[in-house]
N, C-alpha and C positions, 0 to 999 in steps of 0.2 A: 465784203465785196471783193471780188478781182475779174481780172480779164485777161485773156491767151489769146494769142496771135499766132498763127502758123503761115506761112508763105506757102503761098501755093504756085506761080509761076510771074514770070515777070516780076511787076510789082503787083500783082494783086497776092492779098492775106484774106484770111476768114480768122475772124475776131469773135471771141465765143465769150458767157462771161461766168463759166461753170453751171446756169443752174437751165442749162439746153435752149439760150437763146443767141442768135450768131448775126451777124451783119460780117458783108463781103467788102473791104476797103482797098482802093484802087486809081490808079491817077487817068487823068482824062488822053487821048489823044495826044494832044497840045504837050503834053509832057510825058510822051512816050508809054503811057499806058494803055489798057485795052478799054479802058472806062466801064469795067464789070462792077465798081460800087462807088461810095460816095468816098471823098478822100478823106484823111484824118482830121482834115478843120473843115469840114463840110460836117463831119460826124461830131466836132465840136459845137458849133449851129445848132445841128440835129437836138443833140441833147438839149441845151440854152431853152429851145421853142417845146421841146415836151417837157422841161423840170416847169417851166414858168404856167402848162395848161393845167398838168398835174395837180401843181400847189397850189393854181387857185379854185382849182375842181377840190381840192381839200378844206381850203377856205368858207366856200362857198358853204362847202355841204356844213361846216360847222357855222356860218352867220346863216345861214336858213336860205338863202339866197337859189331862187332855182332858175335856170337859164336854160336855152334849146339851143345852140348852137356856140359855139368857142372856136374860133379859129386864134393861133401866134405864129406871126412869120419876123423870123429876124434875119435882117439881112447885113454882113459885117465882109467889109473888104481885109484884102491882105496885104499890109503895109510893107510897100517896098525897104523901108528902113529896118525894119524889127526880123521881116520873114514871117510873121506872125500876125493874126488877128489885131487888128486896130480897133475902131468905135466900130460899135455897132448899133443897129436899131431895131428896137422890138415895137411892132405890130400886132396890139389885139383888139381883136373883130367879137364881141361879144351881142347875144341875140335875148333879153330879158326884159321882163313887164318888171322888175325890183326899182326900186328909185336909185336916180345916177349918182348921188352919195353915197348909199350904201353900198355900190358897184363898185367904185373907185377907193372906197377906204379898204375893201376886199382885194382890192388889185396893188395897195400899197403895202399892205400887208405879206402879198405873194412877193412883191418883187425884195423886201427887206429878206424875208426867209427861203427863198430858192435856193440852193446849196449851187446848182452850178452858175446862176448870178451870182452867188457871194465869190464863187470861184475866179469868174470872169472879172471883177471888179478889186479882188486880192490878184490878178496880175497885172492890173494897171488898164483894163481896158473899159474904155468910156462907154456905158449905155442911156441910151436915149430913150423912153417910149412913148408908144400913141395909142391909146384907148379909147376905139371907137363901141360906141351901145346904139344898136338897134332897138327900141321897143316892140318887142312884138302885141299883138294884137288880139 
């Protein structure tokens, strides 16, 4: 893995990660930027909510488990103390006819093996989640 960063004007960069996929990072107005992408801990977020959809779309596919619908929103403030990410909370919205047992021992499974939870959680930051299941019909 790696990743390059070029400046492009102001404080916006285009962040590339070799293998021709790029995200544009960028600070909002409010901190004097043009707000042309998401900032560096918004792109930490970003990541959090697609490693946690990922691995349990991986999960899933190996407990047989079939689902229509996945949504994770995690939502984490930034501590006036640190400068950095504090607790955050994850939000998943999942939409499957599987039983709510076998849903959730799949969801505990993703959140021990997430690499950027394990990340998040080796830098001290608290997460919380909420797994909600829809039955579909």
């Amino acid at each position: 893995m790696k990743a390059r960063t070029i400046w492009n004007e102001n404080f916006k960069s285009i962040v590339d990660n070799g293998r021709g996929h790029e995200i544009v990072c960028d600070l909002p107005p409010a901190q004097n930027g043009d707000d042309m992408g998401a900032t560096a801990l918004e792109v930490c977020l970003m990541s959090y909510s697609g490693c946690v959809a990922t691995i349990f779309a991986m999960m899933a596919k190996k407990m047989r488990i079939e689902f229509s619908a996945l949504e994770v929103d995690v939502e984490g403030e930034k501590s006036e103390e640190t400068g950095t990410i504090g607790d955050v909370i994850v939000n998943v919205n999942i939409e499957s006819e599987q039983l709510e047992e076998k849903i959730r021992k799949c969801m505990d499974m993703t959140l021990k093996t997430c690499p950027v939870g394990v990340l998040f959680a080796n830098a001290g930051v608290q997460s919380s989640y909420n797994l909600n299941i829809k039955a579909t019909v």
